[in-house]
Backbone as CSV, one residue per row, in Angstrom:
resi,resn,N_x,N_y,N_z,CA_x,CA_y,CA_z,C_x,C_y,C_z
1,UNK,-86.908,74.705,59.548,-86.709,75.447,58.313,-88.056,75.819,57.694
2,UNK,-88.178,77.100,56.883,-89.302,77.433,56.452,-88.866,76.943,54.833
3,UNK,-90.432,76.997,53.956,-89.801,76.603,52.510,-88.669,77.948,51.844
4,UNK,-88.845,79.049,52.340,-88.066,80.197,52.020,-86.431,79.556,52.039
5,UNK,-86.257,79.092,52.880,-85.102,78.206,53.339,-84.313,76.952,52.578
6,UNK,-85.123,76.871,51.378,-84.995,75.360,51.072,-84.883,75.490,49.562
7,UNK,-83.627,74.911,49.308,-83.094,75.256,47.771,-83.129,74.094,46.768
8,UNK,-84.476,73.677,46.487,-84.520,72.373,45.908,-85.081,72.278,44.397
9,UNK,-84.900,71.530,43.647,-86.224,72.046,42.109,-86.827,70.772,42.400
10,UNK,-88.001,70.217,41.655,-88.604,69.248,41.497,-89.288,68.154,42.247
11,UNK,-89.700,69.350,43.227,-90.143,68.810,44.684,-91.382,67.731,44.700
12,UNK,-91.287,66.774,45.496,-92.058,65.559,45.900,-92.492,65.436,47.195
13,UNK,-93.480,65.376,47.317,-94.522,65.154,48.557,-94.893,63.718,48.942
14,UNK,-94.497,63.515,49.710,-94.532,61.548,50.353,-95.499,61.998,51.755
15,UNK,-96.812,61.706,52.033,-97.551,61.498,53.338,-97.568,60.471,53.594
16,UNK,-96.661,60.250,54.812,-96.433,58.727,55.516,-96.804,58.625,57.136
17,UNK,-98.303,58.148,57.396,-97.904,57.866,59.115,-98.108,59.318,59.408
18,UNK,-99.019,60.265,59.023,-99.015,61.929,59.512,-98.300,62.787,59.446
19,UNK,-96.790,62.256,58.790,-95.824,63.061,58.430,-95.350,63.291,56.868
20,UNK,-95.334,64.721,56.188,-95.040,64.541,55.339,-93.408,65.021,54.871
21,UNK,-93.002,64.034,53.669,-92.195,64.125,53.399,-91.237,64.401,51.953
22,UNK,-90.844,65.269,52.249,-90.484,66.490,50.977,-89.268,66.334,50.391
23,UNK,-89.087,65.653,48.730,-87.510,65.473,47.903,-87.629,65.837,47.160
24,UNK,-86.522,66.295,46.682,-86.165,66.932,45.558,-85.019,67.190,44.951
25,UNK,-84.154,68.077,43.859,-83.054,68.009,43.071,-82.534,69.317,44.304
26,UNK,-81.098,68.519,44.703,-80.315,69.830,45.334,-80.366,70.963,44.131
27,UNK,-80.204,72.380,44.569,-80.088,73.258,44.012,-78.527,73.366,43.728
28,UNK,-77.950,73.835,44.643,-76.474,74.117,44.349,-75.754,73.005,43.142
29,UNK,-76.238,71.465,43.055,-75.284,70.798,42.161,-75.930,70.457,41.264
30,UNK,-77.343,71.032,41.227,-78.092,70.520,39.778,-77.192,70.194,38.774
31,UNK,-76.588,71.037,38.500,-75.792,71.091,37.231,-74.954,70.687,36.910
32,UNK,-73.979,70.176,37.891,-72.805,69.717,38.258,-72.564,68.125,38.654
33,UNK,-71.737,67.985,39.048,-71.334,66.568,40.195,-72.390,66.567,41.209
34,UNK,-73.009,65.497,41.530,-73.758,65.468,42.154,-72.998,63.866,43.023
35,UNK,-73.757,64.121,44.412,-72.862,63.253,45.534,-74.615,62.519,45.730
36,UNK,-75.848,63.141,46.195,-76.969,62.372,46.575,-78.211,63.319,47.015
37,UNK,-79.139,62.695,47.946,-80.534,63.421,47.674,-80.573,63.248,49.283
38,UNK,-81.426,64.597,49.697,-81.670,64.549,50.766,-83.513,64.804,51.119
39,UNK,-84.210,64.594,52.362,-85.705,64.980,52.338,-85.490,65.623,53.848
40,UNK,-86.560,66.229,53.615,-87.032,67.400,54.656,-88.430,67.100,55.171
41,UNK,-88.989,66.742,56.186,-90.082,65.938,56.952,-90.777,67.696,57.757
42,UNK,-91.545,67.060,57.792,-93.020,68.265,58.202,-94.219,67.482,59.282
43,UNK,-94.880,68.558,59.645,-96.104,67.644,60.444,-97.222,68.599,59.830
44,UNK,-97.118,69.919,59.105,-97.763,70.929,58.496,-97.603,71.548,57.572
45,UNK,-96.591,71.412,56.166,-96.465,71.939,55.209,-95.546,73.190,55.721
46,UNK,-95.791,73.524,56.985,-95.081,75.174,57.095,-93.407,75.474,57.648
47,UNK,-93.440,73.988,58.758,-91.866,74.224,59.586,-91.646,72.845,59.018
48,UNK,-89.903,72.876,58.652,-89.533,71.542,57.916,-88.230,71.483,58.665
49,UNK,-87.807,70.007,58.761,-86.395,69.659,59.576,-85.614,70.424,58.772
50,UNK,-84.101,70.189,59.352,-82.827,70.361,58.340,-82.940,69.213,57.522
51,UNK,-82.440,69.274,56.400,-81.891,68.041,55.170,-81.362,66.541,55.837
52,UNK,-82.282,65.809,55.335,-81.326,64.215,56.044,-81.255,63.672,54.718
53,UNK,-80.024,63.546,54.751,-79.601,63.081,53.725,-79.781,61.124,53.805
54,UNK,-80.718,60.636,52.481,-81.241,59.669,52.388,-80.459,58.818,51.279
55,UNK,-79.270,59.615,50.379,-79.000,58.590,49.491,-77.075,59.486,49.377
56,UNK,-76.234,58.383,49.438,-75.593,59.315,49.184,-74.474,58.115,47.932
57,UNK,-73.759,58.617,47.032,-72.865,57.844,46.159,-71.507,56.999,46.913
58,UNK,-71.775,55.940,47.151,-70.395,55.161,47.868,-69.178,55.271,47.182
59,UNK,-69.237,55.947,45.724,-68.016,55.529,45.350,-68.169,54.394,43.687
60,UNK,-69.234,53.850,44.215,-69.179,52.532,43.680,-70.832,52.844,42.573
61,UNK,-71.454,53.604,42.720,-72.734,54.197,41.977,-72.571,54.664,40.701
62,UNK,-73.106,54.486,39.498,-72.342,54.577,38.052,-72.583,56.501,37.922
63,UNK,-73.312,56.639,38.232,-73.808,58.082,38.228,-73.021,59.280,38.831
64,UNK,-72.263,60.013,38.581,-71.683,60.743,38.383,-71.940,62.297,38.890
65,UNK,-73.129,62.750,37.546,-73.690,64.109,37.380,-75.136,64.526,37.301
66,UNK,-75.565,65.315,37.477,-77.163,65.393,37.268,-78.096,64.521,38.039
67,UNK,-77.719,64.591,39.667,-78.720,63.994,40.408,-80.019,64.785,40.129
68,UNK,-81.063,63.997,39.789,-82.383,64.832,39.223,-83.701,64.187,40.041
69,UNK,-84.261,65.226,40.553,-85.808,64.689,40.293,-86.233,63.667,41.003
70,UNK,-85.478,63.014,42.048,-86.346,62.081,43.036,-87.939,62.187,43.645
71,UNK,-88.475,61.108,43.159,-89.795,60.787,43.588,-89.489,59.529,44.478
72,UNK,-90.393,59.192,45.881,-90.669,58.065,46.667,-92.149,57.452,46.693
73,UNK,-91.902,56.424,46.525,-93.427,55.859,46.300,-93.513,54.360,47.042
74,UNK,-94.530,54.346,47.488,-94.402,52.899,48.821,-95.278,52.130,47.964
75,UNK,-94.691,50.788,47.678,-95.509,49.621,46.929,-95.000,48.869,47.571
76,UNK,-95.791,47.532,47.414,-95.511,45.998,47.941,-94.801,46.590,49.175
77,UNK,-95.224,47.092,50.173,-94.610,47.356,51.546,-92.918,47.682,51.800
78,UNK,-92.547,48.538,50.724,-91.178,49.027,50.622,-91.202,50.268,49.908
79,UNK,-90.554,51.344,50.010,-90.083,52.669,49.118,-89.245,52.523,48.183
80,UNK,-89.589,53.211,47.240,-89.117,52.703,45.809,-88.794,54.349,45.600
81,UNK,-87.340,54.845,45.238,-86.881,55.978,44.350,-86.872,56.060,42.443
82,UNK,-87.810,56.936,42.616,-87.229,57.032,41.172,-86.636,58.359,40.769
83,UNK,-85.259,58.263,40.341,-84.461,59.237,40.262,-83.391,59.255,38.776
84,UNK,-83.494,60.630,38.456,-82.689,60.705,37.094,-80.882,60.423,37.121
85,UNK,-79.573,60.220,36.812,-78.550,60.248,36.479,-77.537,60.857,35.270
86,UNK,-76.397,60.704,35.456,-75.648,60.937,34.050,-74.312,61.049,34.892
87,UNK,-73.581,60.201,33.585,-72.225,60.080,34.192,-71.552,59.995,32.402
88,UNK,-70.239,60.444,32.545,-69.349,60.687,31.135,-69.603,59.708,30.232
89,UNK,-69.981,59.920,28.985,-70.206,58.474,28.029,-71.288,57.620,27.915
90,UNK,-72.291,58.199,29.391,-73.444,57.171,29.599,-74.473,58.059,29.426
91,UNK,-75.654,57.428,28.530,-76.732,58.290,28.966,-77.353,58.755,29.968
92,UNK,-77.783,59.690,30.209,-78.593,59.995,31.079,-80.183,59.347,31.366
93,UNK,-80.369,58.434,32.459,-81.406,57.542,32.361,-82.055,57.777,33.836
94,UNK,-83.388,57.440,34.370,-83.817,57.301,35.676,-83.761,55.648,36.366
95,UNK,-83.184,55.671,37.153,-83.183,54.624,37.976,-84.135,54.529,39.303
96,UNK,-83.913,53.063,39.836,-84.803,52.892,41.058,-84.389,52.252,42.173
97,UNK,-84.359,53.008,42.490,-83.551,52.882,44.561,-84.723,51.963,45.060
98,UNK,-84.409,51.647,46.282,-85.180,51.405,47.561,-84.698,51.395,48.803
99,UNK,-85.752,51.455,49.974,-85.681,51.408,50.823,-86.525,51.113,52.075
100,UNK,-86.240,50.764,53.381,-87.401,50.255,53.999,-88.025,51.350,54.998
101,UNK,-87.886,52.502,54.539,-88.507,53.501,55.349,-88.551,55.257,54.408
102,UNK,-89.179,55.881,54.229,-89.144,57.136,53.189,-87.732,58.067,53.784
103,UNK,-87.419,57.131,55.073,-85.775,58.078,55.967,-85.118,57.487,55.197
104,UNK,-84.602,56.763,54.244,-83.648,55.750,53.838,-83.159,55.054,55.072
105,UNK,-81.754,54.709,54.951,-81.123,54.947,53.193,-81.293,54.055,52.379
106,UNK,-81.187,54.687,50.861,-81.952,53.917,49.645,-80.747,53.206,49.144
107,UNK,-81.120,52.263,48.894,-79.690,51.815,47.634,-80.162,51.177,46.543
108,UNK,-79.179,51.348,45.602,-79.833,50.566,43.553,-80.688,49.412,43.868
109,UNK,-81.473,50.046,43.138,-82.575,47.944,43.203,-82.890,47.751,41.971
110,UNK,-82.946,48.862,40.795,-82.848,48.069,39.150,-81.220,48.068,39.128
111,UNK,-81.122,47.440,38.189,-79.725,47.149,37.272,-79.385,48.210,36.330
112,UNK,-78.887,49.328,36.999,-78.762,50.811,35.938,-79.944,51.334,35.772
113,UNK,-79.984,51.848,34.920,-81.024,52.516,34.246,-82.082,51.814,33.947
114,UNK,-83.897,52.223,34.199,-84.787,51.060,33.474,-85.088,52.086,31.760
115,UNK,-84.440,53.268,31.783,-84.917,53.985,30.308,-84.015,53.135,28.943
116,UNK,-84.424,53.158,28.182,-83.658,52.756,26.904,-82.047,52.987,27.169
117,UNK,-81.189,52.281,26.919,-79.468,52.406,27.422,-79.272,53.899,26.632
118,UNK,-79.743,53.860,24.982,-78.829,54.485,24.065,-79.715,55.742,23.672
119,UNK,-81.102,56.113,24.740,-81.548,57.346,24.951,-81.231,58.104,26.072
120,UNK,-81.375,59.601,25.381,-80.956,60.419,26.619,-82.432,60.915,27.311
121,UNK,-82.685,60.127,28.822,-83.974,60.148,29.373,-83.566,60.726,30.814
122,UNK,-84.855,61.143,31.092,-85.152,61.978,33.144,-86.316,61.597,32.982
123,UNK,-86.557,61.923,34.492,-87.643,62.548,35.072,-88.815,61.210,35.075
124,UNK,-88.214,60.128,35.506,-89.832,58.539,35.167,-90.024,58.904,36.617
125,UNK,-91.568,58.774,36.367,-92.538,58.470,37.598,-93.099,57.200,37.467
126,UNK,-93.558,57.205,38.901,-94.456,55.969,39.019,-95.996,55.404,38.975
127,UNK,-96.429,54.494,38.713,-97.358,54.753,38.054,-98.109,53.376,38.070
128,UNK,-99.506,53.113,38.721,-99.911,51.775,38.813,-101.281,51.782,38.208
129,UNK,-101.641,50.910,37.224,-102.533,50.971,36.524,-103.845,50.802,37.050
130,UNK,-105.618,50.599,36.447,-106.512,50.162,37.647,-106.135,48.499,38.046
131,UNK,-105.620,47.822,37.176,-105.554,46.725,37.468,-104.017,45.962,37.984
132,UNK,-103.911,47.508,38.570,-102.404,46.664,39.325,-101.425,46.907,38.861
133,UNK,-101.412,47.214,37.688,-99.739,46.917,36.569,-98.769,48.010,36.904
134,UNK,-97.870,47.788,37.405,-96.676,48.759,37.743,-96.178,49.504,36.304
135,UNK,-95.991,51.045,35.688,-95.398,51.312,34.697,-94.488,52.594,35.510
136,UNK,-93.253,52.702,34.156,-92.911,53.948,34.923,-93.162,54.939,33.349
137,UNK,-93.112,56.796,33.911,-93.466,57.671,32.509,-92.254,58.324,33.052
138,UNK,-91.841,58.462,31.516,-90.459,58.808,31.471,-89.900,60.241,30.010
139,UNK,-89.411,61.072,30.374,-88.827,61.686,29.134,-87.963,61.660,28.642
140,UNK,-88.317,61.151,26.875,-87.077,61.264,26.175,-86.621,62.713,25.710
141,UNK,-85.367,63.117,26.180,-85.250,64.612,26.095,-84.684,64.893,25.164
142,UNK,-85.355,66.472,24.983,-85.230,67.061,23.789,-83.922,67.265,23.195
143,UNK,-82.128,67.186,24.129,-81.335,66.871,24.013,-81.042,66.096,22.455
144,UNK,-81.377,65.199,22.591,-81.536,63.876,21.563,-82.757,63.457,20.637
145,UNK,-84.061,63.841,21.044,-85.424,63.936,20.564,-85.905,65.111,19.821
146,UNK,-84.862,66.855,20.065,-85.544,67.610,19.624,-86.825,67.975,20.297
147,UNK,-87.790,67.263,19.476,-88.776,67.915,20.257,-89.192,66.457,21.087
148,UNK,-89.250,67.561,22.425,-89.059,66.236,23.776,-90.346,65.101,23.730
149,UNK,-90.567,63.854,24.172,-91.486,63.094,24.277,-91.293,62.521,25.544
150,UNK,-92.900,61.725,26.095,-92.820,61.348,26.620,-93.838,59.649,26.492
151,UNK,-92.779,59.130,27.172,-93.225,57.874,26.916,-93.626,56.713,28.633
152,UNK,-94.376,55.725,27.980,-94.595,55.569,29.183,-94.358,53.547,29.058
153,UNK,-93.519,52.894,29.900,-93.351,51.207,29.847,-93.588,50.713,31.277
154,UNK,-94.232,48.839,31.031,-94.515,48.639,31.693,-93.055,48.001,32.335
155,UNK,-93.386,47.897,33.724,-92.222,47.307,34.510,-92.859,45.864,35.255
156,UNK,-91.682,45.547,35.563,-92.025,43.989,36.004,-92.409,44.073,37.771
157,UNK,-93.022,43.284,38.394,-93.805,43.549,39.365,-92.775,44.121,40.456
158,UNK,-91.293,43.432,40.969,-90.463,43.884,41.649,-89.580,45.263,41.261
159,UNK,-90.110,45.505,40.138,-89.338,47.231,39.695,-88.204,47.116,39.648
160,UNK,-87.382,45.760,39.597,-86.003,45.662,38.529,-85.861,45.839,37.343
161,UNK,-86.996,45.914,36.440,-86.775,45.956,34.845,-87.867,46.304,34.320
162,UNK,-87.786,46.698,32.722,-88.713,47.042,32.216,-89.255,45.103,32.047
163,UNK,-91.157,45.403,31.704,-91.719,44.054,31.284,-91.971,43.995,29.803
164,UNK,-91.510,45.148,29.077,-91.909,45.117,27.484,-91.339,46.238,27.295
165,UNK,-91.803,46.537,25.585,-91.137,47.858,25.211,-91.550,49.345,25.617
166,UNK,-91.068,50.305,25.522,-91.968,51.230,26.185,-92.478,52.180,24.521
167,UNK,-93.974,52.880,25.212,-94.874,53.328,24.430,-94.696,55.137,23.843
168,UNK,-95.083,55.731,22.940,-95.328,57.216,22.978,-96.405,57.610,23.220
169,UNK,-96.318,58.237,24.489,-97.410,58.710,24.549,-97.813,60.585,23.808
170,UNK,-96.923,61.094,24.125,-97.049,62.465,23.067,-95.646,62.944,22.815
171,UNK,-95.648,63.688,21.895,-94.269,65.126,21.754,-94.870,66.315,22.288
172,UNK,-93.779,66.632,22.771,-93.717,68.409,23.428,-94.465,69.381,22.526
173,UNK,-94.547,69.555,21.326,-94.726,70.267,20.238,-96.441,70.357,20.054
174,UNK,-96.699,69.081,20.524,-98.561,69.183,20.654,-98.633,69.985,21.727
175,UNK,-98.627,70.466,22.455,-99.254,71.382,23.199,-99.128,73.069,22.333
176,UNK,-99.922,73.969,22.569,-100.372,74.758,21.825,-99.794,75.990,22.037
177,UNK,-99.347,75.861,23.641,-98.780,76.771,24.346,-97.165,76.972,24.236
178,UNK,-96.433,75.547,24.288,-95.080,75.869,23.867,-94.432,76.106,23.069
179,UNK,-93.349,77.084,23.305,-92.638,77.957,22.824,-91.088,77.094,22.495
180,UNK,-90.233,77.025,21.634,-89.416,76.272,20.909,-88.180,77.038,21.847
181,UNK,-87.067,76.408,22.421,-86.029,76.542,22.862,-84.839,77.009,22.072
182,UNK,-83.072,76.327,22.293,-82.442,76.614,21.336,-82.097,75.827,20.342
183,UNK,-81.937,75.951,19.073,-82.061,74.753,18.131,-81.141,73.485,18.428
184,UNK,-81.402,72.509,18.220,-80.658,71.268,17.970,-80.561,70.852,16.271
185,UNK,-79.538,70.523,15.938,-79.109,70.050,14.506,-79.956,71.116,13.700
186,UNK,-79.918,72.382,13.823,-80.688,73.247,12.693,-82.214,73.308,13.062
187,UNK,-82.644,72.620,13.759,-83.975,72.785,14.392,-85.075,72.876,15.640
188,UNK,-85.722,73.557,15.418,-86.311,74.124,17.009,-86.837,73.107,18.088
189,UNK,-85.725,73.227,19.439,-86.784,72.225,20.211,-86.915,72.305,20.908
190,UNK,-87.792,71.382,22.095,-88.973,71.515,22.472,-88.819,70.560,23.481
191,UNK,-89.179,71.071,24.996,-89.272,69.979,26.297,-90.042,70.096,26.287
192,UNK,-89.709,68.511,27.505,-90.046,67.681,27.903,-89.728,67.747,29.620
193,UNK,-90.432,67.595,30.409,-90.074,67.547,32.275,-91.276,67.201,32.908
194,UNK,-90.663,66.303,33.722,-91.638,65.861,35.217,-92.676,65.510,35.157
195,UNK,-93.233,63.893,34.272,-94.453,63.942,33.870,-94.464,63.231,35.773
196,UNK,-96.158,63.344,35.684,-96.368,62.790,36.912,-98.146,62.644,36.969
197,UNK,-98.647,61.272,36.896,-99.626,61.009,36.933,-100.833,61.077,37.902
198,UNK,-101.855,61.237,37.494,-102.974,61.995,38.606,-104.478,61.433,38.470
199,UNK,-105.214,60.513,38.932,-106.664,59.890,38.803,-107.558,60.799,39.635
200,UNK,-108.473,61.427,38.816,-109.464,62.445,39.740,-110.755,61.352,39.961
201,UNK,-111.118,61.656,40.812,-111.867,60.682,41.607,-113.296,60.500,40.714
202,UNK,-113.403,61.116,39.710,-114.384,60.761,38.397,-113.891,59.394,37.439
203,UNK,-112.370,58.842,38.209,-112.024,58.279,36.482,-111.330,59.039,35.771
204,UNK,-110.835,60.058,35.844,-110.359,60.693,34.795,-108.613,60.584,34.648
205,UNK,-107.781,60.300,33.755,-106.643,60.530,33.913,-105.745,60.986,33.914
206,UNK,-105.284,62.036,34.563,-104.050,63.110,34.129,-103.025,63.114,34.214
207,UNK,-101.996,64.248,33.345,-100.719,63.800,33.138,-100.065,65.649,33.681
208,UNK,-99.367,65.422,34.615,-98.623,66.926,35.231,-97.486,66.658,34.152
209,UNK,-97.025,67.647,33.267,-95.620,68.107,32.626,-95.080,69.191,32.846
210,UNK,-93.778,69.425,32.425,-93.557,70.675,32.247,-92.968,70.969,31.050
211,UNK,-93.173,72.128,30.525,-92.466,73.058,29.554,-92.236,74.279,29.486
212,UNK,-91.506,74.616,28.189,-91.390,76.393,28.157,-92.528,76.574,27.707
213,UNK,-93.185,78.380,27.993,-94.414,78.773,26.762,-93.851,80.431,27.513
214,UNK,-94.704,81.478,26.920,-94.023,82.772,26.547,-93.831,83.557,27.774
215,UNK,-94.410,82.730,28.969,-94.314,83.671,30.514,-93.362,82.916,31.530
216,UNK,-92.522,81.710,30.278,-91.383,81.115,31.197,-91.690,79.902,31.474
217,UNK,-91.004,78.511,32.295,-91.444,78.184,32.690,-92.591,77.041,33.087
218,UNK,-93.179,76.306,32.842,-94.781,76.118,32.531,-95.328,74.791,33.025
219,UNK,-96.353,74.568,33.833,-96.944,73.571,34.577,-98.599,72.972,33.893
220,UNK,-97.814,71.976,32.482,-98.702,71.790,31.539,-99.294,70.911,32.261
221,UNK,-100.546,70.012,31.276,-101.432,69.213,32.011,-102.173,68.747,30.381
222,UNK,-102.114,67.112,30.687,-102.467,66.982,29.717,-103.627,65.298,30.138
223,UNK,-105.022,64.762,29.070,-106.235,64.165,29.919,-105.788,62.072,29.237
224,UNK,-105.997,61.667,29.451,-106.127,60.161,28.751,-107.510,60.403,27.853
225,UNK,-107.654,59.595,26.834,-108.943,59.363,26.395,-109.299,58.314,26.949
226,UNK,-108.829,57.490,27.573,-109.889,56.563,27.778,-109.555,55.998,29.514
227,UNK,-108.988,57.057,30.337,-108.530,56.851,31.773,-107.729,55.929,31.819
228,UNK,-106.735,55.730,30.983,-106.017,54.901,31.372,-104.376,55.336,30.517
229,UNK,-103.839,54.654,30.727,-102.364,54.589,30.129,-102.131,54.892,28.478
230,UNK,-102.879,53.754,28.115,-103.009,53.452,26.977,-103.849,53.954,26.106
231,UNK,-104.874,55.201,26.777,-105.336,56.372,25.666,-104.473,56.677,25.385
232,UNK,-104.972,58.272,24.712,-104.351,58.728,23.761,-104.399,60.440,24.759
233,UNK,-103.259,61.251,24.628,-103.264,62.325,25.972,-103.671,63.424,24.693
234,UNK,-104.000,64.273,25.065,-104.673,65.617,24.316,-104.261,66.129,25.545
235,UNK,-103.917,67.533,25.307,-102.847,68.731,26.046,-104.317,69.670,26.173
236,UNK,-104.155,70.115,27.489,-105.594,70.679,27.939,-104.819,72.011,28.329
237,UNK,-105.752,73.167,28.741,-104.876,74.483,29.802,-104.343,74.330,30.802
238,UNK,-102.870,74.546,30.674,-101.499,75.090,32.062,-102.087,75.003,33.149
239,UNK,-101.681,74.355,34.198,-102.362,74.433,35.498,-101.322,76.026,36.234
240,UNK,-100.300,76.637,35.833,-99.358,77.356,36.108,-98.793,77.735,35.064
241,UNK,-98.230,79.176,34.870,-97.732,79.781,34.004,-97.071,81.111,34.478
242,UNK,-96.510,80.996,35.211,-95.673,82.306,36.270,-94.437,81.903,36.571
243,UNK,-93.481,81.124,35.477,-91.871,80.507,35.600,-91.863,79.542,37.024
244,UNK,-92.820,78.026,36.779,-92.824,77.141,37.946,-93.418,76.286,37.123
245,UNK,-92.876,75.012,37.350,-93.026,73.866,37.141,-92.292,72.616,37.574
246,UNK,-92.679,71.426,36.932,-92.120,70.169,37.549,-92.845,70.028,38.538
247,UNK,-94.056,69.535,39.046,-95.350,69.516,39.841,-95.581,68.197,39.900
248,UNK,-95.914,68.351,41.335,-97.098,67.033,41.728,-97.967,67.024,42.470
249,UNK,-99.130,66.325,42.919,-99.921,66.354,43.636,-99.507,65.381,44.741
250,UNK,-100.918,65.964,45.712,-100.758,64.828,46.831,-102.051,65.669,47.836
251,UNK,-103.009,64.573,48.449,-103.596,65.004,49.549,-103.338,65.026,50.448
252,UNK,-103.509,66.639,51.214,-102.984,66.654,52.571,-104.223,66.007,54.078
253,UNK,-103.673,65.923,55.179,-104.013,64.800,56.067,-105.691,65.456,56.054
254,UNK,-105.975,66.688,55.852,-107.475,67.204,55.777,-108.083,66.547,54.890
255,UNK,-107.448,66.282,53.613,-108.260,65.905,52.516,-107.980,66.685,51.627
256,UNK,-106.877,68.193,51.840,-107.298,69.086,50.444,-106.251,67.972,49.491
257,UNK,-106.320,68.595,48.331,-105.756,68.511,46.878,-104.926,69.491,47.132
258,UNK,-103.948,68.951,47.077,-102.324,69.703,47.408,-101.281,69.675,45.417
259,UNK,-101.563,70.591,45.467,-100.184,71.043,44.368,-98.750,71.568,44.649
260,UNK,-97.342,71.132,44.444,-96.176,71.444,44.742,-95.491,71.839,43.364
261,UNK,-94.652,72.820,43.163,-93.978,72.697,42.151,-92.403,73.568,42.253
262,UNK,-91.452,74.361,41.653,-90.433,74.707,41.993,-90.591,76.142,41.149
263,UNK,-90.258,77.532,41.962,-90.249,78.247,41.416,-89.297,79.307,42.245
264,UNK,-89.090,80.440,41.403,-88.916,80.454,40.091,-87.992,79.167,39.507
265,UNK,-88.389,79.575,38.334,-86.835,78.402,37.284,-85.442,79.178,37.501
266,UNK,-84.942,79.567,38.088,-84.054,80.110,38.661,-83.017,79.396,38.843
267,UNK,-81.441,79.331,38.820,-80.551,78.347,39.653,-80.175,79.123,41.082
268,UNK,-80.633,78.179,42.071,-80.343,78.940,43.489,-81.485,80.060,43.750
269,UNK,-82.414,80.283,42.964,-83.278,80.590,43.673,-84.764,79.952,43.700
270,UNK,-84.550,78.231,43.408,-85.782,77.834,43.413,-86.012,77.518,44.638
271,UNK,-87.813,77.728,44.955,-88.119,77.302,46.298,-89.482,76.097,45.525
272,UNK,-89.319,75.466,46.860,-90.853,74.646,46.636,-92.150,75.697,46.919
273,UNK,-92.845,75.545,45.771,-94.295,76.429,46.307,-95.622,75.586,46.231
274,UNK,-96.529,75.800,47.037,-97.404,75.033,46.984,-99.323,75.860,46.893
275,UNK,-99.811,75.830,46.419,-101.018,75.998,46.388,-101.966,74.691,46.118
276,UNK,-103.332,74.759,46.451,-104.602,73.735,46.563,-104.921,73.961,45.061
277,UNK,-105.250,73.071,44.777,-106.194,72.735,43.270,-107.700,71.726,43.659
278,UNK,-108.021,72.053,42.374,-109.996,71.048,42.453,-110.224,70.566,41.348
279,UNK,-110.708,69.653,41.507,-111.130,68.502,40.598,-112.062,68.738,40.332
280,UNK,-112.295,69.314,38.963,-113.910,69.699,38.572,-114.036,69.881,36.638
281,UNK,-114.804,69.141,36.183,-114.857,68.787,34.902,-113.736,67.727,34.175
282,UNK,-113.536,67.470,34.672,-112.477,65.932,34.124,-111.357,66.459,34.160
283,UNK,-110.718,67.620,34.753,-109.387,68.566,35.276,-109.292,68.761,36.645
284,UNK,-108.169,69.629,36.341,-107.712,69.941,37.797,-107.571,71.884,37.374
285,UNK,-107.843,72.407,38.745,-107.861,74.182,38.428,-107.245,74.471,39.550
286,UNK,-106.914,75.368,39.782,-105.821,76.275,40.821,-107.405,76.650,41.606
287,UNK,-107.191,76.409,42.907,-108.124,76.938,43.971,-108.162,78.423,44.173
């Protein structure tokens, strides 16, 4: 399959063993009932398998609707999913699968949801501090927040639970560029999507988001003050602004600085697109 071929939003890049490996939100049920997540394996970014499906609902899975946003991440010598939900009555929260290979299959390894029960949250990534500490960053959506935030808690070393309360790190509304959605309770608001964390080889710490701003769309980027978690993020210039977002990085087996993100914002017509970025002045820039 070519990426032309491939109907996914919120695409994730896993390099495992020379092969990379590509997840993301089915297109067709974004919106809908959702059954599970499938990945698409590469040896070059250019020809990709058919879909193997890596997670699928037994029946017995509380989650319902809105399969979202799977990320895979290999810690303590196992793959760890982190993936969004929603089922009737329940919030919408990200949970964490595992498994012993990025092929699955994954099954629940927290206890529900690790986001707040009685917030409506997506989109947690993963996230290990310099000194080890497992956190996940997560959005509280604008659904329920208005204007969206994102927050970031620490988790306990096996990634069953949160280890404390979780933090704010910003609202949607600080960035300079976004543009206000449709109102909630009489007032304008404002996402929140796909934070996803990034250390440029200076020390520096970055934060991939997404939002709306006036060309659609938008693949914000925002710095730590002090490289770590627990600065304070200041919203820097869009790494993308051409209706694509929900981005991540990853180096490919050369060494470049690989950017992925989903475009257009389209239903059914998002593809994964990818261009190189560079690390230069305590950012990241489109190559």
């Amino acid at each position: 399959m070519k990426l032309s071929d491939i109907n996914i939003r919120d695409p994730y890049v896993l390099l495992h063993e020379g092969k990379y490996y590509l997840y993301g939100t089915r297109g067709p049920s974004c919106w809908g009932e959702g059954t599970g997540f499938d990945v698409y394996v590469s040896d070059d970014l250019e020809n990709w398998s058919d879909p193997i499906e890596i997670f699928r609902n037994d029946g017995k899975f509380w989650g319902t609707h809105n399969y979202w946003a799977p990320e895979v991440h290999k810690w303590q010598g196992a793959f760890y999913m982190f993936a969004s939900f929603k089922a009737e009555g329940v919030c919408r929260g990200t949970c964490i699968l595992k498994a012993e290979s990025p092929l699955g299959p994954f099954v629940p390894h927290s206890d529900g949801p690790i986001t707040p029960a009685d917030w409506e949250c997506l989109d947690g990534t993963f996230y290990v501090d310099k000194e080890g500490k497992p956190y996940m960053v997560f959005c509280h959506e604008w659904v329920q927040a208005i204007d969206g935030e994102i927050w970031a808690v620490r988790l306990n070393d096996d990634l069953t639970a949160p280890a404390g309360p979780p933090r704010l790190l910003f609202t949607a509304s600080e960035a300079e560029w976004i543009v206000p959605g449709r109102p909630v309770l009489g007032k304008p608001s404002f996402v929140t999507d796909g934070p996803f964390m990034w250390r440029n080889e200076d020390g520096t710490l970055l934060m991939l988001w997404a939002a709306f701003s006036k060309d659609g769309y938008t693949q914000g980027l925002a710095r730590s003050s002090n490289g770590e978690i627990t600065g304070e993020f200041k919203q820097v210039k869009p790494l993308f602004m051409k209706d694509g977002g929900h981005g991540m990085i990853f180096r490919t087996k050369e060494g470049k600085l690989m950017m992925t993100l989903h475009s257009p914002n389209k239903t059914l017509e998002e593809r994964p697109f990818f261009f190189e970025v560079v690390e230069e002045d305590g950012l990241l820039h489109r190559k």
